[in-house]
N, C-alpha and C positions, 0 to 999 in steps of 0.2 A: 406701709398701709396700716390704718389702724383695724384693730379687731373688736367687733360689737362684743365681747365678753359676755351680756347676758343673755342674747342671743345665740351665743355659742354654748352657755349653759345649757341653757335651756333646750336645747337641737341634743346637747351630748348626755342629755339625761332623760330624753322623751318618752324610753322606752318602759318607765319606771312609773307607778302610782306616783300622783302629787302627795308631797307630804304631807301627815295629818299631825297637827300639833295638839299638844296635850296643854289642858291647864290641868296644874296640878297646885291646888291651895293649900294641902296640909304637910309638904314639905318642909320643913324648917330651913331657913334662908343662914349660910354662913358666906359672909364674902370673900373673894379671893385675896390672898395676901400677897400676889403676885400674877400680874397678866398669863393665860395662854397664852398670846399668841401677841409677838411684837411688831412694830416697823423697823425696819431696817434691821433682819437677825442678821445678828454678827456672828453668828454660830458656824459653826463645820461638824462635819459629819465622817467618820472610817467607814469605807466599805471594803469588808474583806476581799482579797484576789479571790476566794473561792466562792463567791454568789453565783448565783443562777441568774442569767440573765431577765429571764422571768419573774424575779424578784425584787427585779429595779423597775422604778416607775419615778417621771416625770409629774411636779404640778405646778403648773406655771400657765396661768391665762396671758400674760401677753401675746403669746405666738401659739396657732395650729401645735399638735400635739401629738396626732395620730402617727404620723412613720417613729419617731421616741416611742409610745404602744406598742407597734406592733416590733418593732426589733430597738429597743436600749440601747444598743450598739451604735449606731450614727449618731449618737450627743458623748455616747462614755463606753470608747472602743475596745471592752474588759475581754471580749470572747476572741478579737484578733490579736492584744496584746498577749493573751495566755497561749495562742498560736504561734506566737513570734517567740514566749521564751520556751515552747514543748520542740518547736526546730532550730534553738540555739542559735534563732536571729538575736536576741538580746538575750544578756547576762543574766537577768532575772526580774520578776517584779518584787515589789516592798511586798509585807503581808498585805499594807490596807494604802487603800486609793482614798485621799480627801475629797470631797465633797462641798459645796460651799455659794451663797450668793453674794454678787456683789451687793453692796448694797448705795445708798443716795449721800453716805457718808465716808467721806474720805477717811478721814480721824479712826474712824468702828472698821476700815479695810484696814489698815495698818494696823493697828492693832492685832485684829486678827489675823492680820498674813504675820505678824512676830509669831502668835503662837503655832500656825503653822509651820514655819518656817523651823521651830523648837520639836516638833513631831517629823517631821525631814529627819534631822540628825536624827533622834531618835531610830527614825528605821535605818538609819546610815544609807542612803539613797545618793546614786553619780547622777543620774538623773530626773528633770520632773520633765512627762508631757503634760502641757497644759490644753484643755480643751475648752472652750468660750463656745457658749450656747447663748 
């Protein structure tokens, strides 16, 4: 089912003044010599085993958002996996959990699942859970 996105903005930010924008003419204009913000980030991301759950947040408008808010834990299961190795259900976790979106290019996921896959070894990891959101 698709999701109105700006409609859902709009509802999840209700509670806030509308934004007031500034013109501001005496700024000197330099252009960026590379985008903020891309398509398709082929990027990844370390999240230490020692975060606070609290300190992960989801941002993804295609899909409802709210249970990710209110517990992290049902997309990136960091507080029961630290559970399973504090009772010696599993051997251990890596320092840091990757992070990552797929993205609309095959060619820019292989690529970066190599470099992934180079950060693996690196932590000398038996195994990966993978989690798909």
């Amino acid at each position: 089912m698709p999701i109105a996105y700006i409609q859902r903005t709009r509802e999840r930010y209700a509670e806030y003044p509308p934004f007031k924008w500034i013109a501001n003419h005496e700024a000197p204009w330099t252009a960026l010599t590379k985008p903020l913000f891309t398509e398709n980030d082929s990027s990844y991301r370390l999240i230490a085993k020692n975060t606070a759950a609290q300190d992960l947040r989801i941002y993804h408008h295609a899909y409802r958002d709210d249970d990710p808010d209110r517990d992290p834990n049902c997309v990136f299961p960091l507080d029961r996996l630290r559970e399973l190795e504090a009772a010696n259900v599993i051997g251990g976790l890596a320092d840091d959990a990757i992070s990552f979106v797929t993205s609309y290019s095959a060619s820019r996921d292989i690529e970066r699942a190599a470099k992934i896959v180079v950060e693996l070894r690196r932590m000398a990891v038996d195994a990966v859970l993978l989690v798909p959101v």
